[in-house]
N, C-alpha and C positions, 0 to 999 in steps of 0.2 A: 155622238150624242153626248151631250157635256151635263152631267148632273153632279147634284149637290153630295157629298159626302156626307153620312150619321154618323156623326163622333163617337157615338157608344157603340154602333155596331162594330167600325172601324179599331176602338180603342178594345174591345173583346178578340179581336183579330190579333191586334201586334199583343196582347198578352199571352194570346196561345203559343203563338209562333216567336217571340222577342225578338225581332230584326236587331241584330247589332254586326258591327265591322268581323269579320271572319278574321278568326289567328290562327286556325289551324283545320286540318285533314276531318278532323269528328264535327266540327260545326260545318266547315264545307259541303260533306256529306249530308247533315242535315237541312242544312239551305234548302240543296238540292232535290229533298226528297218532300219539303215542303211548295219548291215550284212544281216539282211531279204531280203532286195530290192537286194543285188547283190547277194545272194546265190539263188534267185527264178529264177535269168535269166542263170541257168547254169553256174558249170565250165566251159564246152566246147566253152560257149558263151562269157568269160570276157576276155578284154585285158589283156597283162601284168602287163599294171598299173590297174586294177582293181584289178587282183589277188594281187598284193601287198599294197592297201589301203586296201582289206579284210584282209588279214592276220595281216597286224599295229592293225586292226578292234578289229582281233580275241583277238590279244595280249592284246591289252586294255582290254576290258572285262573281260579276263581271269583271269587277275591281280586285277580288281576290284571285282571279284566271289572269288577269293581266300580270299582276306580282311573280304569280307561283308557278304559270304555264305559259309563256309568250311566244307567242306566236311569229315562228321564222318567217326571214324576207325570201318572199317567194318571185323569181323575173318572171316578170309579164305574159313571156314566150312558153313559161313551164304552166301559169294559169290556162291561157290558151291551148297548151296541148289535153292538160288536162279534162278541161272541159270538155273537148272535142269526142277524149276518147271515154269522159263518162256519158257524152249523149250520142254515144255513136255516130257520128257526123267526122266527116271527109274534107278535106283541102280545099276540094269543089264545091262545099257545102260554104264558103266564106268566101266567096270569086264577087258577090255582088258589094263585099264591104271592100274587098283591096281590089279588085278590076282585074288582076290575072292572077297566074296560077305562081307565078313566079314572082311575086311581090309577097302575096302568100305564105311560099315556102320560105321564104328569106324571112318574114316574119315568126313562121313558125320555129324554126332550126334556130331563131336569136341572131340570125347576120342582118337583121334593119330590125329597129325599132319602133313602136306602135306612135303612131302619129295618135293627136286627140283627138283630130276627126274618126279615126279608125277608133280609138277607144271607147268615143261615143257608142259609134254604133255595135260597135261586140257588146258593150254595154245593154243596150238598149236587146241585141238579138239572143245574147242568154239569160237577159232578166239578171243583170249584178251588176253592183256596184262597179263604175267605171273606176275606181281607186284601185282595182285589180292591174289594169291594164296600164298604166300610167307610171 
């Protein structure tokens, strides 16, 4: 649903909260404790202008997580295992995305590499981002 933003409600919002670029560990903290407070009272529950001082929120942070905590390159095969063993699901459980059992483990253990077709659809069958797998 696409609605209009209230400049004063909005402009009451960023002066509570003053979005600006993170420098450091105590604004971080506080970012954070202000996405807290508006992601606990529901999407369904936030204004327009809340949903978009959360999202500036998000953006903040995001860019300060990228700087200060970046995120290792993780191989495909170790995404793959991962997932398997947080949804508890089995080798046999991905036979209909690689066609045996032995194409599979070779994917799994990292001795073949995940074709895109195959990325697709592990994509598609854990619900993530195909950029995982690729």
């Amino acid at each position: 649903m696409i609605s209009i933003l209230e400049n004063k409600n909005y402009a009451d919002l960023v002066v509570k909260v003053l979005p600006t670029a993170i420098q450091n560990e105590k604004e971080y903290e506080i970012m954070l404790a202000n996405i807290d407070e508006l992601m606990s009272r529901g999407e369904a529950f936030l204004s327009a202008e809340e949903e978009r001082l959360l999202e500036t929120l998000a953006i903040l942070v995001e860019a300060y997580e990228d700087e200060h905590y970046p995120m290792p390159e993780v191989a495909p095969n170790e995404v793959l295992k991962f997932l398997l063993e947080d949804r508890e699901l089995k080798q046999k459980d991905l036979l209909h995305i690689f066609g045996s059992s032995g194409i599979a483990s070779e994917v799994i253990n990292g001795k073949r590499s995940i074709s895109k077709a195959q990325a697709k659809k592990l994509s598609e069958f854990f619900k993530v981002s195909i950029e995982l797998f690729i």
